[in-house]
Every structure is written in structure tokens, then in C-alpha cells.
Backbone as XML, in Angstrom:
<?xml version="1.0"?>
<chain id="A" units="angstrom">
  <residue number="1" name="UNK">
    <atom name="N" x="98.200" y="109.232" z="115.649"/>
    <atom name="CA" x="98.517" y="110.620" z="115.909"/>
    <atom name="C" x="99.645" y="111.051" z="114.971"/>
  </residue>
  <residue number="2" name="UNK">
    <atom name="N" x="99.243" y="112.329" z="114.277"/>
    <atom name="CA" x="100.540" y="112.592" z="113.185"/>
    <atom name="C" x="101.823" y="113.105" z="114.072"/>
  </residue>
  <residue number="3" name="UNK">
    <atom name="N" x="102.909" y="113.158" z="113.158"/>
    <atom name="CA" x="103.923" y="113.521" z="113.960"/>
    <atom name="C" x="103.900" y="115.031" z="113.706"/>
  </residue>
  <residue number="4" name="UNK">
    <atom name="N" x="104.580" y="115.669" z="114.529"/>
    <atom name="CA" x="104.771" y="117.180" z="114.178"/>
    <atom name="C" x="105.903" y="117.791" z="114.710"/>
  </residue>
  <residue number="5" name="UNK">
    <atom name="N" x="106.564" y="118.782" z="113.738"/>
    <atom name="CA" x="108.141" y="119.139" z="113.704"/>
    <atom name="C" x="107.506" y="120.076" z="115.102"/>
  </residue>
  <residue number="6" name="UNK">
    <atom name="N" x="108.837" y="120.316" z="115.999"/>
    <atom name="CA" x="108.920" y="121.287" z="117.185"/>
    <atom name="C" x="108.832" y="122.407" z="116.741"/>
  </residue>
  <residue number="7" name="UNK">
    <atom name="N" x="109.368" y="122.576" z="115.736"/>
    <atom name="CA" x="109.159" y="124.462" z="115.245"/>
    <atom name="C" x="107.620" y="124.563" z="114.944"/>
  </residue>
  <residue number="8" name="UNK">
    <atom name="N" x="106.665" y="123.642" z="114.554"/>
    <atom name="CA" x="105.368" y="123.691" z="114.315"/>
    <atom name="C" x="105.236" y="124.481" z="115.583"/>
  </residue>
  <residue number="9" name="UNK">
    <atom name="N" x="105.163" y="123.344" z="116.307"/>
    <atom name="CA" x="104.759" y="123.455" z="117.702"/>
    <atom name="C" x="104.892" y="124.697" z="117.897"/>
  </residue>
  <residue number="10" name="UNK">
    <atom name="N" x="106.161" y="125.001" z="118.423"/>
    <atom name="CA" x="106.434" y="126.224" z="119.311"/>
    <atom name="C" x="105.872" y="127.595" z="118.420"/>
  </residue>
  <residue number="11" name="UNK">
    <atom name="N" x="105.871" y="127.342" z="117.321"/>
    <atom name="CA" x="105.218" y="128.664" z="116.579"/>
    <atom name="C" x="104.141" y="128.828" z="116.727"/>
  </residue>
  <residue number="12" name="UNK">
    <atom name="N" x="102.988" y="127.907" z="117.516"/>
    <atom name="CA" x="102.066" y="128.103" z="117.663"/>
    <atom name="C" x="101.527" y="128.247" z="119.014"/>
  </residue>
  <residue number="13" name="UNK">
    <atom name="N" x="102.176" y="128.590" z="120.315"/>
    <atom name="CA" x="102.758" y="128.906" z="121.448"/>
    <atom name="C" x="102.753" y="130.223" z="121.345"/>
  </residue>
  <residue number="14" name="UNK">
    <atom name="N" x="102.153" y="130.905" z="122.689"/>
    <atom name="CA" x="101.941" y="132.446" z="122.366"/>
    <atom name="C" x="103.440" y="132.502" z="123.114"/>
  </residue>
  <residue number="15" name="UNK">
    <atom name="N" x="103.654" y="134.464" z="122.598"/>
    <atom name="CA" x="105.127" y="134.503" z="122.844"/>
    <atom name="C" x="105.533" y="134.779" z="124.515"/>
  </residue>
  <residue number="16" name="UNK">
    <atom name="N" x="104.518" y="134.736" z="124.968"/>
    <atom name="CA" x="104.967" y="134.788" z="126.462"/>
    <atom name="C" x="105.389" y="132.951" z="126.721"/>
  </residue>
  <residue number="17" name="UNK">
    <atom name="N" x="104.337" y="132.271" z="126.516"/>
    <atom name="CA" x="105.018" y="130.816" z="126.601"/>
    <atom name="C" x="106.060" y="130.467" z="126.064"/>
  </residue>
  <residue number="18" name="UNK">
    <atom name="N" x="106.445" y="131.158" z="124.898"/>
    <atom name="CA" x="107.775" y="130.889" z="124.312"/>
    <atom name="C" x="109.014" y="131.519" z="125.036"/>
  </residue>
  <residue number="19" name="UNK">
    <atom name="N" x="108.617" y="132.416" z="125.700"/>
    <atom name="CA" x="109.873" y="133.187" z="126.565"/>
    <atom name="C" x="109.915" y="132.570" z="128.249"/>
  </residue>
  <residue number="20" name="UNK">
    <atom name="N" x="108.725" y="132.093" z="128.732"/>
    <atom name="CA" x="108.756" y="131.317" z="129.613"/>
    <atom name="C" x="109.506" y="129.585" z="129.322"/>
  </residue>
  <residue number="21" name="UNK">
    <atom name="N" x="109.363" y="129.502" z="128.190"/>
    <atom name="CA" x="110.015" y="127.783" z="127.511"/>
    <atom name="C" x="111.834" y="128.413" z="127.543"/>
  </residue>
  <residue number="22" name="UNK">
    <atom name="N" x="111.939" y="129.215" z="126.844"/>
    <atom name="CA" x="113.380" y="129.817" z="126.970"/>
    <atom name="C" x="113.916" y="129.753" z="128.412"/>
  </residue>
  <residue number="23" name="UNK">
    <atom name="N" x="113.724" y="130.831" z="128.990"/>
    <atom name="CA" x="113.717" y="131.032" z="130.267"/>
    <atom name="C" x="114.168" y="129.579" z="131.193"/>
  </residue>
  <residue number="24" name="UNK">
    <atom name="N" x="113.050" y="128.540" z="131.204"/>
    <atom name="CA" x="113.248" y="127.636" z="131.663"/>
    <atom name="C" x="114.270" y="126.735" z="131.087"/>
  </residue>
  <residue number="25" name="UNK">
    <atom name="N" x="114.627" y="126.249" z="129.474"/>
    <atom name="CA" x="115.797" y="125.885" z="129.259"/>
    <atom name="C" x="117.178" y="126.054" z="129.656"/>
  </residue>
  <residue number="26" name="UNK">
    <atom name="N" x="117.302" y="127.674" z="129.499"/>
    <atom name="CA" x="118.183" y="128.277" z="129.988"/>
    <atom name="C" x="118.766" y="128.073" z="131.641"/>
  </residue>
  <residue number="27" name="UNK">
    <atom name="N" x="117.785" y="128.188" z="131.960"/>
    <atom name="CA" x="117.925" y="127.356" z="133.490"/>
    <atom name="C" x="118.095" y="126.343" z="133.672"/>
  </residue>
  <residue number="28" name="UNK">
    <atom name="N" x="118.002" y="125.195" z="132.755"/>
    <atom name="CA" x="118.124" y="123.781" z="133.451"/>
    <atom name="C" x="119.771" y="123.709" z="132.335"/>
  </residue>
  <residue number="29" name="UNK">
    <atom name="N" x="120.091" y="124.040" z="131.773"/>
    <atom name="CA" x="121.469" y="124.263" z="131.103"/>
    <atom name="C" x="122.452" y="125.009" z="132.298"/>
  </residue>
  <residue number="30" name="UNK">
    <atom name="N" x="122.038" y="126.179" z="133.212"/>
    <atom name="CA" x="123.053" y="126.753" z="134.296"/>
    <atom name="C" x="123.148" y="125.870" z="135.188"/>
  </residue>
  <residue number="31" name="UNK">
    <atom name="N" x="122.194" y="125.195" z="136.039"/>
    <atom name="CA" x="122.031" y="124.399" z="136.964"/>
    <atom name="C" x="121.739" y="123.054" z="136.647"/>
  </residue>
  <residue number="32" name="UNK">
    <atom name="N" x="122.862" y="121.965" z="137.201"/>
    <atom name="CA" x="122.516" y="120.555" z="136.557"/>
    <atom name="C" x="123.409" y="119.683" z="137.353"/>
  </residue>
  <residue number="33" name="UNK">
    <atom name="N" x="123.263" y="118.571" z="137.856"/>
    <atom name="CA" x="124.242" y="117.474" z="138.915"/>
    <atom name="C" x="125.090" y="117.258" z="137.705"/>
  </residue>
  <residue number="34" name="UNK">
    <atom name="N" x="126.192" y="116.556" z="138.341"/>
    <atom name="CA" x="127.285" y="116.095" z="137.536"/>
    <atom name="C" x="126.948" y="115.251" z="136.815"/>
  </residue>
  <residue number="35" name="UNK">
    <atom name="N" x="126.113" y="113.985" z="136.883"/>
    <atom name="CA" x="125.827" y="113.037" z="136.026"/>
    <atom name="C" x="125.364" y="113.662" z="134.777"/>
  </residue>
  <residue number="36" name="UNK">
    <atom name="N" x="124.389" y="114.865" z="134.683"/>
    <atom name="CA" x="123.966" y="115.058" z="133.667"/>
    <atom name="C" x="124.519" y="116.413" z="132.784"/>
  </residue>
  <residue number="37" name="UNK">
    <atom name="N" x="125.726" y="117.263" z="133.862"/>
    <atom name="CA" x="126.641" y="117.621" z="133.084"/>
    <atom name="C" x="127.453" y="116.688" z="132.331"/>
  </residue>
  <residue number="38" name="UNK">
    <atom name="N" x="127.823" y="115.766" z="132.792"/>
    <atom name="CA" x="128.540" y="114.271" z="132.016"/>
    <atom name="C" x="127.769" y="114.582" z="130.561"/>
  </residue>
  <residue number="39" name="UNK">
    <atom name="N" x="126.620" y="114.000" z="130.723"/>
    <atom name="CA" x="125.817" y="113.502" z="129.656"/>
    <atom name="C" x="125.741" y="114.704" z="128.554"/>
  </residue>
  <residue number="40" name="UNK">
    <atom name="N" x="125.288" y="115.876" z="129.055"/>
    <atom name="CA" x="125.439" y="116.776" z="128.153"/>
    <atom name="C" x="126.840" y="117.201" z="127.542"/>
  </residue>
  <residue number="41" name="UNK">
    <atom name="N" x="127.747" y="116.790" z="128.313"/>
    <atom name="CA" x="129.230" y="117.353" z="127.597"/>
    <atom name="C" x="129.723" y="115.885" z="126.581"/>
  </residue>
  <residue number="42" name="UNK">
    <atom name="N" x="128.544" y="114.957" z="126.391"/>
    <atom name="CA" x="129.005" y="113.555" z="125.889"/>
    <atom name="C" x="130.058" y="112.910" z="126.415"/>
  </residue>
  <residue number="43" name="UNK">
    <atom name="N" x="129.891" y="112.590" z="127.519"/>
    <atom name="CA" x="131.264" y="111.850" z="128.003"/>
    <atom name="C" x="130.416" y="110.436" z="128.539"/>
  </residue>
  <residue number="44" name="UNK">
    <atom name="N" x="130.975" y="109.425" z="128.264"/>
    <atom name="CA" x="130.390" y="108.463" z="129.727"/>
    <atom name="C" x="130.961" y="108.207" z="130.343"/>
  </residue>
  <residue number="45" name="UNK">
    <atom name="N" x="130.777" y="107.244" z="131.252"/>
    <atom name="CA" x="131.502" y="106.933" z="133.005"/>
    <atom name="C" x="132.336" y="106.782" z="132.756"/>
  </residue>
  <residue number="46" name="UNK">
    <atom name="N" x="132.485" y="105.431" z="131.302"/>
    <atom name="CA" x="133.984" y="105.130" z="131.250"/>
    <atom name="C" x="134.942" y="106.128" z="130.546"/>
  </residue>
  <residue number="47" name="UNK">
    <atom name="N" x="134.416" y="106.540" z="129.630"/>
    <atom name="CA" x="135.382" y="107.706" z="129.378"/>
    <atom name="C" x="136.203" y="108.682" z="130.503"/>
  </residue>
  <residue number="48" name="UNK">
    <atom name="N" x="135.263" y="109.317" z="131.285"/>
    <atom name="CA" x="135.852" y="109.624" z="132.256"/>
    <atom name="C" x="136.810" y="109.155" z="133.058"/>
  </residue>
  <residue number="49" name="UNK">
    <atom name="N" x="136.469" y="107.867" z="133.192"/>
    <atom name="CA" x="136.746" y="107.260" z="134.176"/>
    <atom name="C" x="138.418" y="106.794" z="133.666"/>
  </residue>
  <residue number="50" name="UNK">
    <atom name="N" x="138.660" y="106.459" z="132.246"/>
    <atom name="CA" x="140.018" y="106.394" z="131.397"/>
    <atom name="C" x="140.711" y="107.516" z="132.281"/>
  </residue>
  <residue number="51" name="UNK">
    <atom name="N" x="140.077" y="108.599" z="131.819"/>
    <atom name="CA" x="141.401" y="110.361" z="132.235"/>
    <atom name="C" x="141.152" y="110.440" z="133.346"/>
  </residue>
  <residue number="52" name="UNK">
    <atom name="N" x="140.459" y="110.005" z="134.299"/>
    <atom name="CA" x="140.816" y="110.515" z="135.742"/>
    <atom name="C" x="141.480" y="109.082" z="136.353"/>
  </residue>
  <residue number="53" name="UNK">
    <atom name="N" x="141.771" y="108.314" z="135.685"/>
    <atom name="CA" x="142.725" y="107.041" z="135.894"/>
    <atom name="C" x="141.823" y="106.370" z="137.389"/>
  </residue>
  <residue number="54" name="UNK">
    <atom name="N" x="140.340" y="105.871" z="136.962"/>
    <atom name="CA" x="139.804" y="105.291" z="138.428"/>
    <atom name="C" x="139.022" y="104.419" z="137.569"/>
  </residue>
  <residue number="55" name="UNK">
    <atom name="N" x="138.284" y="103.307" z="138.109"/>
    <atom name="CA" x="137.609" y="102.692" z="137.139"/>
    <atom name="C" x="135.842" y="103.307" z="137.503"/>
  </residue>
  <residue number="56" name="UNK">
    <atom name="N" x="135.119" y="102.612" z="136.467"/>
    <atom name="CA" x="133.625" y="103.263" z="136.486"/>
    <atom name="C" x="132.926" y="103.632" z="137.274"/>
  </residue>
  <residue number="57" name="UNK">
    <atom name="N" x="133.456" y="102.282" z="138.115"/>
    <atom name="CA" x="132.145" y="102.811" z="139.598"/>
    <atom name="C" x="132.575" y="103.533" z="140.664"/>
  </residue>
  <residue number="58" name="UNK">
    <atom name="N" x="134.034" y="104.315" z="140.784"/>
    <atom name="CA" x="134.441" y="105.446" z="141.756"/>
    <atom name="C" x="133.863" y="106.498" z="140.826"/>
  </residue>
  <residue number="59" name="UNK">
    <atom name="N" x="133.641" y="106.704" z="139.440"/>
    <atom name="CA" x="133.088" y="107.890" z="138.700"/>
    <atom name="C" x="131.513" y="108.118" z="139.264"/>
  </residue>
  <residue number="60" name="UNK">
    <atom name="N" x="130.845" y="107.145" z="139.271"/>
    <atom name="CA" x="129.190" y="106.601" z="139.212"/>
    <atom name="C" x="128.986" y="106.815" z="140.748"/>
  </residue>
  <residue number="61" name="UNK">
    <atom name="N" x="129.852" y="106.744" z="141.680"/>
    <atom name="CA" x="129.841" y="107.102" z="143.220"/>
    <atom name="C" x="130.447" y="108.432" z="143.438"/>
  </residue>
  <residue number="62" name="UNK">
    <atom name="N" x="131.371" y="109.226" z="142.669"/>
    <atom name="CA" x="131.513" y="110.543" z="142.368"/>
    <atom name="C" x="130.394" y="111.335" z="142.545"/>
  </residue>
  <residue number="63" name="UNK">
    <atom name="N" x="129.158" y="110.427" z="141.046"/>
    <atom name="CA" x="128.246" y="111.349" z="140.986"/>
    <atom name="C" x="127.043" y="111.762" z="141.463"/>
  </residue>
  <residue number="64" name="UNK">
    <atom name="N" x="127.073" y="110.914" z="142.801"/>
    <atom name="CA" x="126.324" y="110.408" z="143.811"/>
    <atom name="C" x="126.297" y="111.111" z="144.808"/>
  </residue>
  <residue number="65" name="UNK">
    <atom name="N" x="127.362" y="111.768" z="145.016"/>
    <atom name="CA" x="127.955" y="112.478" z="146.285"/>
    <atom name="C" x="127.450" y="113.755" z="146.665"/>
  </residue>
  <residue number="66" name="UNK">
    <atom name="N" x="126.923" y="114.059" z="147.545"/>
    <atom name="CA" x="126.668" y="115.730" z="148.078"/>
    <atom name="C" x="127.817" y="116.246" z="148.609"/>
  </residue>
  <residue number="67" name="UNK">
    <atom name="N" x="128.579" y="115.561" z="148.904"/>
    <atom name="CA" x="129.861" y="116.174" z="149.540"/>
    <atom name="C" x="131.147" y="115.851" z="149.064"/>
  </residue>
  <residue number="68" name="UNK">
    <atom name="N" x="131.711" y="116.395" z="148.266"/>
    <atom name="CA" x="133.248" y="116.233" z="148.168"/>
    <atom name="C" x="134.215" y="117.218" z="148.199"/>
  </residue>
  <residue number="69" name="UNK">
    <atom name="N" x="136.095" y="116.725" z="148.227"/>
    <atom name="CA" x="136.884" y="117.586" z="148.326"/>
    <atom name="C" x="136.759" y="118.710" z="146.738"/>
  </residue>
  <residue number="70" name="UNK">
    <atom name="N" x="137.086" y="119.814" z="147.447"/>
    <atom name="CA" x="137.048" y="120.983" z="146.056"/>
    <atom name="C" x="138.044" y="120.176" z="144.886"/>
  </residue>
  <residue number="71" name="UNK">
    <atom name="N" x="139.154" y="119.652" z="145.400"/>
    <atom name="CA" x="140.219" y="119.125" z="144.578"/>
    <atom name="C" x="139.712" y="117.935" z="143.365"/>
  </residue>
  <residue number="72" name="UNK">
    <atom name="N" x="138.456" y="116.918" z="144.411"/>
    <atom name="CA" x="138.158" y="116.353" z="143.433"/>
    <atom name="C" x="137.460" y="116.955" z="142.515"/>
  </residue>
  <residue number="73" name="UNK">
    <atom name="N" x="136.211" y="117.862" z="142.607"/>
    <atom name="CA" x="135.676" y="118.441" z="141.768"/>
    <atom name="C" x="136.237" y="119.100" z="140.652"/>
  </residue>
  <residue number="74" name="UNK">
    <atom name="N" x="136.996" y="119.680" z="141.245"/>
    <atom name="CA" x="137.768" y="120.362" z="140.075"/>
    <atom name="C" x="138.087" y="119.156" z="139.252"/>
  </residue>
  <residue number="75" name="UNK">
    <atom name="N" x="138.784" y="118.536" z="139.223"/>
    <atom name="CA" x="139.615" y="117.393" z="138.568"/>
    <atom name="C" x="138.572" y="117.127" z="137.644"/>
  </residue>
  <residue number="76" name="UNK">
    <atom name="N" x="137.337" y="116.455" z="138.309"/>
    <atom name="CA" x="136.433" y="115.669" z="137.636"/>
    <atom name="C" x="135.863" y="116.552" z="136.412"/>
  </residue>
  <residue number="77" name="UNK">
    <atom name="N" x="135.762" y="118.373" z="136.683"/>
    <atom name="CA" x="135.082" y="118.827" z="135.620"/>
    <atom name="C" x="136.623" y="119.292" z="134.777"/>
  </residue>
  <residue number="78" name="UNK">
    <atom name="N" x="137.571" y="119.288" z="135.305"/>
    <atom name="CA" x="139.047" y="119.502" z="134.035"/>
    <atom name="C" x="138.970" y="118.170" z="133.713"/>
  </residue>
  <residue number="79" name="UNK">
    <atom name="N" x="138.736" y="116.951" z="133.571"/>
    <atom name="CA" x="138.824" y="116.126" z="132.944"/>
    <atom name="C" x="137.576" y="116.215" z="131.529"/>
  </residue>
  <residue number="80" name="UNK">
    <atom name="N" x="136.648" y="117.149" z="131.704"/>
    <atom name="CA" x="135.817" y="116.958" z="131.394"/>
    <atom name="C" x="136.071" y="118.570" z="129.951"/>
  </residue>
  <residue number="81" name="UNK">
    <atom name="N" x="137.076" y="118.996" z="130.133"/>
    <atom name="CA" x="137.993" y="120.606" z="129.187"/>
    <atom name="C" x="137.166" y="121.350" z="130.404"/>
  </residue>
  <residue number="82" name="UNK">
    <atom name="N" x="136.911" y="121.357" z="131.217"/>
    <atom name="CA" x="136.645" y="122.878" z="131.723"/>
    <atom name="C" x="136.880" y="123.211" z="133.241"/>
  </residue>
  <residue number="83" name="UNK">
    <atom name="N" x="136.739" y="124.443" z="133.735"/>
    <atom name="CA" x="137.834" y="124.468" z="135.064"/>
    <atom name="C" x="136.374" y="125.018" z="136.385"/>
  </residue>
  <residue number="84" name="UNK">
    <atom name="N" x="136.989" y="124.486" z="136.874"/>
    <atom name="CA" x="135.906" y="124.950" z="138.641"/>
    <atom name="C" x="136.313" y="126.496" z="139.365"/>
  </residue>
  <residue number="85" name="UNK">
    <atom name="N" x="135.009" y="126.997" z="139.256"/>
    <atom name="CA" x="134.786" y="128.126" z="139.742"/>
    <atom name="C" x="134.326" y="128.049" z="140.802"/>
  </residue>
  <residue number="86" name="UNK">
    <atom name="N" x="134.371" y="128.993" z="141.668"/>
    <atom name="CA" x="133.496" y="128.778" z="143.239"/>
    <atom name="C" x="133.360" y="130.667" z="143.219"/>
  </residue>
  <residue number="87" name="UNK">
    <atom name="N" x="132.139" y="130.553" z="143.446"/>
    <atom name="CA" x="131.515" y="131.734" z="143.731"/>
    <atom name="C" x="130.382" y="132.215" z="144.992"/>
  </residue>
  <residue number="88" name="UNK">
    <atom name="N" x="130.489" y="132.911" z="145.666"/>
    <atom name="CA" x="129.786" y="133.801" z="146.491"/>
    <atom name="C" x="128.946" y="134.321" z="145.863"/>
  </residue>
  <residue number="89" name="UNK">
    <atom name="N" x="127.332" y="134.703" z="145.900"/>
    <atom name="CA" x="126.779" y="135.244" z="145.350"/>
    <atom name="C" x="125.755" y="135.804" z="146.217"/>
  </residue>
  <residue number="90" name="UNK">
    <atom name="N" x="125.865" y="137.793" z="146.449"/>
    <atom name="CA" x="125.014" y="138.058" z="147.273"/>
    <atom name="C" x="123.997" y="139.227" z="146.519"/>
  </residue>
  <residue number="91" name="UNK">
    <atom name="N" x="123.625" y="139.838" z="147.442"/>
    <atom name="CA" x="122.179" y="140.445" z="146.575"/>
    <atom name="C" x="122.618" y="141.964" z="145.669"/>
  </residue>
  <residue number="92" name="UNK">
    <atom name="N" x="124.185" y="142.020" z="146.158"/>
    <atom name="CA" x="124.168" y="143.671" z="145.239"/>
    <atom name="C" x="126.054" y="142.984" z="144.803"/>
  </residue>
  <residue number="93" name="UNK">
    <atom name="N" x="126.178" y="141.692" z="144.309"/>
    <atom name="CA" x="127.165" y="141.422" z="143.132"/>
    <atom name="C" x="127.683" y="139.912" z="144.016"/>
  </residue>
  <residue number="94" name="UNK">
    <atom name="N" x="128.303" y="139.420" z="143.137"/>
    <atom name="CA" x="129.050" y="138.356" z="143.308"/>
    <atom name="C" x="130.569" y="138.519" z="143.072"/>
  </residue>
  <residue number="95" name="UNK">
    <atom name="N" x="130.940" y="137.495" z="143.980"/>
    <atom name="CA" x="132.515" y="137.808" z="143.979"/>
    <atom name="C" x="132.679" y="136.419" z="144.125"/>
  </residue>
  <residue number="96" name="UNK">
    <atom name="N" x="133.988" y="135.999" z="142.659"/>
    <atom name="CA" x="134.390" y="134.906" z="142.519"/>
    <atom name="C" x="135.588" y="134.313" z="143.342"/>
  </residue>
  <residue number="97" name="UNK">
    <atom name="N" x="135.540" y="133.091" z="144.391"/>
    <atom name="CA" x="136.574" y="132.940" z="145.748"/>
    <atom name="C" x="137.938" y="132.210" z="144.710"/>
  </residue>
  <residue number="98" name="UNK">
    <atom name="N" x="138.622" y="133.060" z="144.879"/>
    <atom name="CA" x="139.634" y="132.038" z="144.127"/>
    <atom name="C" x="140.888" y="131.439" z="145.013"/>
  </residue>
  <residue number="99" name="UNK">
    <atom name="N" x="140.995" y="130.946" z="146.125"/>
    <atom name="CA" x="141.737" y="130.610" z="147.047"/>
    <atom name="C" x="141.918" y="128.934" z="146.551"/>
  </residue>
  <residue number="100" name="UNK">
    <atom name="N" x="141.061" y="128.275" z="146.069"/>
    <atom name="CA" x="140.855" y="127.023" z="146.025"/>
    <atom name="C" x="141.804" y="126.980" z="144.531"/>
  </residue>
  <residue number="101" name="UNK">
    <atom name="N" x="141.912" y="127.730" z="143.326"/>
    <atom name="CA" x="142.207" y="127.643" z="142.458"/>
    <atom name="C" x="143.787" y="126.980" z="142.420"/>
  </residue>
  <residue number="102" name="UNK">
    <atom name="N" x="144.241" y="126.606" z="141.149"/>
    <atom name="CA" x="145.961" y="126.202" z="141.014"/>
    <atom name="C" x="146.965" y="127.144" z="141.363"/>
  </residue>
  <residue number="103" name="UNK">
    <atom name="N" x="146.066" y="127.815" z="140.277"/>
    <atom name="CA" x="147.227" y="129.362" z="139.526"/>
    <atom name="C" x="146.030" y="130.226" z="139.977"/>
  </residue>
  <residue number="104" name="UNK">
    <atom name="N" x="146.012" y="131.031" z="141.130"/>
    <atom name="CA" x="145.166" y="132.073" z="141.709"/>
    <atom name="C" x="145.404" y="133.726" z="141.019"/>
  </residue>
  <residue number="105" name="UNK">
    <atom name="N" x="143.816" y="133.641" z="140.199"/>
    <atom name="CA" x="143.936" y="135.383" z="139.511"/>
    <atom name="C" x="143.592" y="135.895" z="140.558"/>
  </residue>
  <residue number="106" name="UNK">
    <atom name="N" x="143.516" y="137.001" z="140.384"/>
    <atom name="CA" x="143.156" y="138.279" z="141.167"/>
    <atom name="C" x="141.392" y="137.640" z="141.625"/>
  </residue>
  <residue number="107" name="UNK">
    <atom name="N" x="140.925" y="137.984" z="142.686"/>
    <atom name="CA" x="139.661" y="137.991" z="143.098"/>
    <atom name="C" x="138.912" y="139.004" z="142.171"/>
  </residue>
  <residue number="108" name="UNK">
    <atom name="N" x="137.486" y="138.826" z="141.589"/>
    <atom name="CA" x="137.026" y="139.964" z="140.897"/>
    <atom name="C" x="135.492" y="140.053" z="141.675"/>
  </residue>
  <residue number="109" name="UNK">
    <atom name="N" x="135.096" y="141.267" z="141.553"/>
    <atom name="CA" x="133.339" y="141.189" z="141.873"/>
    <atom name="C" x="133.187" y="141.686" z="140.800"/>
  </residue>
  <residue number="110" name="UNK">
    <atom name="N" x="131.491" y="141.305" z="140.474"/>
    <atom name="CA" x="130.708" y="141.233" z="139.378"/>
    <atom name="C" x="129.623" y="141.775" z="140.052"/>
  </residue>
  <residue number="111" name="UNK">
    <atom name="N" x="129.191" y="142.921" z="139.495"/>
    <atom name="CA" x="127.654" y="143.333" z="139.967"/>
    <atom name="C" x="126.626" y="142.884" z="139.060"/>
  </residue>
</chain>
């Protein structure tokens, strides 16, 4: 079987499948468990596991978890350069809860 470049491919994909292929990328990039935010931000266990000063397998049981403190979360994704948001999201705007935050901005809604 020959090989064939992805741009072949997808150029030959009508453009509704191509906006449905978008669409769906785009979505699995917003929504994703921690392990594979890890993976996409290139970090591994142990890396992590260096800056949040725990060894591998409290990271690897981190990412296991359905339930943890907001405090750890946060930590785990600022270890990672970026900060934890918690949001409400209802059918006519979202409003970002910032009670949990360090340094608390102003509450904002977003329609």
C-alpha cells in the first residue's frame, strides 16, 4: 500500500467532511483528562513530578482521580505554565467562579 501525505488525503474529502474533521479536532483539544493534557503540553510524569516535588506515582494516581481538592488541581496545571479556571456555564452566558482563585479578579460573565 503506497504511503500518502495527509494534505493528499484531506484535499480529497468533501468540504463538509473537512469542517466536520475540524470541528471534531477542535473539540478533542478543549476537552481532554489530565494525562493527556500532560502529553500534549510535553511533560512526563517525571517531569512533573520534579516541580510539584512528589515522586511519579502520586502524579500517575493524580491522573487517575475523578475527585480532587481545587488546590491540587490548580497546582498540577501551574506546574504545567498555566492557571485553573472554574466556570459555570448556563444557556444564556457563562460566568467565571473566581472564589477558588489566589489573587481573586473581579467575577466576569461572558455571553
Amino acid at each position: 500500500m503506497p504511503v500518502r501525505n495527509f494534505r493528499e488525503l484531506r484535499a480529497k474529502m468533501s468540504p463538509e467532511r473537512q469542517a466536520n474533521n475540524k470541528l471534531e479536532s477542535e473539540r478533542m483539544l478543549r476537552d481532554m483528562p489530565l494525562d493527556e493534557l500532560r502529553v500534549a503540553r510535553e511533560w512526563t510524569q517525571q517531569q512533573l513530578a520534579q516541580v510539584l516535588e512528589m515522586n511519579q506515582a502520586a502524579v500517575s494516581k493524580m491522573e487517575r482521580r475523578t475527585d480532587m481538592y481545587i488546590s491540587t488541581l490548580g497546582k498540577f496545571i501551574e506546574a504545567m505554565g498555566g492557571h485553573l479556571e472554574i466556570r459555570a456555564v448556563f444557556p444564556d452566558g457563562t460566568v467565571r467562579i473566581t472564589q477558588f482563585a489566589a489573587s481573586t479578579p473581579t467575577a466576569g460573565f461572558e455571553a
